[in-house]
VEXROMI-163724 format. One record per residue: residue in three letters; x, y, z of N, C-alpha, C, O in turn. Coordinates in steps of 0.2 Angstrom, whole numbers, plus 2048, in hexadecimal, padded with zeros to 3 digits. Atoms other than C-alpha are relative to their C-alpha. Layout:
# VEXROMI-163724
AlaXYZXYZXYZXYZ/...
***
This chain:
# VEXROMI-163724
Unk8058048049EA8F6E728007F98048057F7806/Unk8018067FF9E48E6E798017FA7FE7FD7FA7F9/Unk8018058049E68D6E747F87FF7FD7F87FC7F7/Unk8078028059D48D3E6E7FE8057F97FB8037F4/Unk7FF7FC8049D78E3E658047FF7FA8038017F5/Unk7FA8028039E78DDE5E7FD7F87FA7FF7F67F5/Unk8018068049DE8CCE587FC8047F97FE8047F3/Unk8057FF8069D18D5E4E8048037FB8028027F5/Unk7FC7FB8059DE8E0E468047FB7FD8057FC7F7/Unk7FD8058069E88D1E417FC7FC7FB7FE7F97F6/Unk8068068059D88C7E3A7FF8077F98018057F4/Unk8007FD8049D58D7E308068027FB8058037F5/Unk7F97FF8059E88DAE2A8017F97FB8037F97F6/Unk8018068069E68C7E237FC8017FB7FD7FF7F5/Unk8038018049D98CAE1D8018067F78008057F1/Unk7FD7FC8059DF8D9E128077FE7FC8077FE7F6/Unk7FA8038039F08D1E0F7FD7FA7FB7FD7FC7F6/Unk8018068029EA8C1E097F97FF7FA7F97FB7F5/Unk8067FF8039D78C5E047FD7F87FE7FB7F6803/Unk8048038009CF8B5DFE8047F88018027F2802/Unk7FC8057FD9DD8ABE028027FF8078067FB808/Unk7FD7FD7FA9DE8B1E127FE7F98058037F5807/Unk7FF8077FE9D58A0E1C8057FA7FF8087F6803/Unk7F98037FF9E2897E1580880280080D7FE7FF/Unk7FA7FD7FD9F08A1E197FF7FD8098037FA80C/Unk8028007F89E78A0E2C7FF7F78018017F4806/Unk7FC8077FF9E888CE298057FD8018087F9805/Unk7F47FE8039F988DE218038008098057FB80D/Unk7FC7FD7FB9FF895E327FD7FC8068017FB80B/Unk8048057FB9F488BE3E8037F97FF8037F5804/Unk7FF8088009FB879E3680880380180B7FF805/Unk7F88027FEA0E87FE37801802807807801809/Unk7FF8007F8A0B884E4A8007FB8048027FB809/Unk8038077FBA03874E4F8037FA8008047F5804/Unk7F8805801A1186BE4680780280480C7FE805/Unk7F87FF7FAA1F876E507FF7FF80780480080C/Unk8038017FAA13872E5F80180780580580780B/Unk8027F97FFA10885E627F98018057F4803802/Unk8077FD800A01887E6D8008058027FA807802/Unk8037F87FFA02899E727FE8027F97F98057F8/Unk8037FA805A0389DE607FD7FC7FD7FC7FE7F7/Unk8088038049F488FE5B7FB8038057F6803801/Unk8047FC7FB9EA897E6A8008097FC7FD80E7FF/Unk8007FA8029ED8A7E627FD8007FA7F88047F9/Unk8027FE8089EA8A6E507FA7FA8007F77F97FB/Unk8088038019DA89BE557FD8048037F7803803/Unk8057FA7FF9D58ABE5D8008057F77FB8077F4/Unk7FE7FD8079DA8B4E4C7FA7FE7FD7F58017FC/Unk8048038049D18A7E437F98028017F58037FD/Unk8068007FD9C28AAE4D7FD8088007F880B803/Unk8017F97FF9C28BCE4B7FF8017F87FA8047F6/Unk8037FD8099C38BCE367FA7FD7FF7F67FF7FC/Unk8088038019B48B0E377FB8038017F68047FD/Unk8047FC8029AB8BBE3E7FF8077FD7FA80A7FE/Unk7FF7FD8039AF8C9E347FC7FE7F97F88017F5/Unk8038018089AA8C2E247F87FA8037F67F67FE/Unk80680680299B8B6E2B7F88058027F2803804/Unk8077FC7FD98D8C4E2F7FF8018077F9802807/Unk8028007FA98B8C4E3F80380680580180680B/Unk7FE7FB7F99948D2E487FA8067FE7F88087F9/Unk8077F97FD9878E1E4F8038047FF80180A801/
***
């Protein structure tokens, strides 16, 4: 699996785990990274982020 594979799969397991709370679990996780000055895993989960957005915003073909 690739990583770009691996993102989509993670924006989907949040999205299933968490359901409508799911963006703020994905903020949650994104502000305690930026506070442990994590950036692999704020570059990561701002790919994540960017993969559940499109999932729920219409636009994927």
């Amino acid at each position: 699996m690739t990583s770009e594979h691996e993102r989509w799969a993670e924006a989907l397991a949040i999205s299933r785990r968490y359901g409508g709370d799911a963006k703020q679990h994905i903020a949650e996780r994104m502000t305690n990274l930026v506070k442990a000055g994590d950036l692999a895993g704020i570059a990561r989960w701002r790919e994540i982020a960017a993969r559940y957005d499109l999932l729920f915003s219409g636009t994927l073909q």
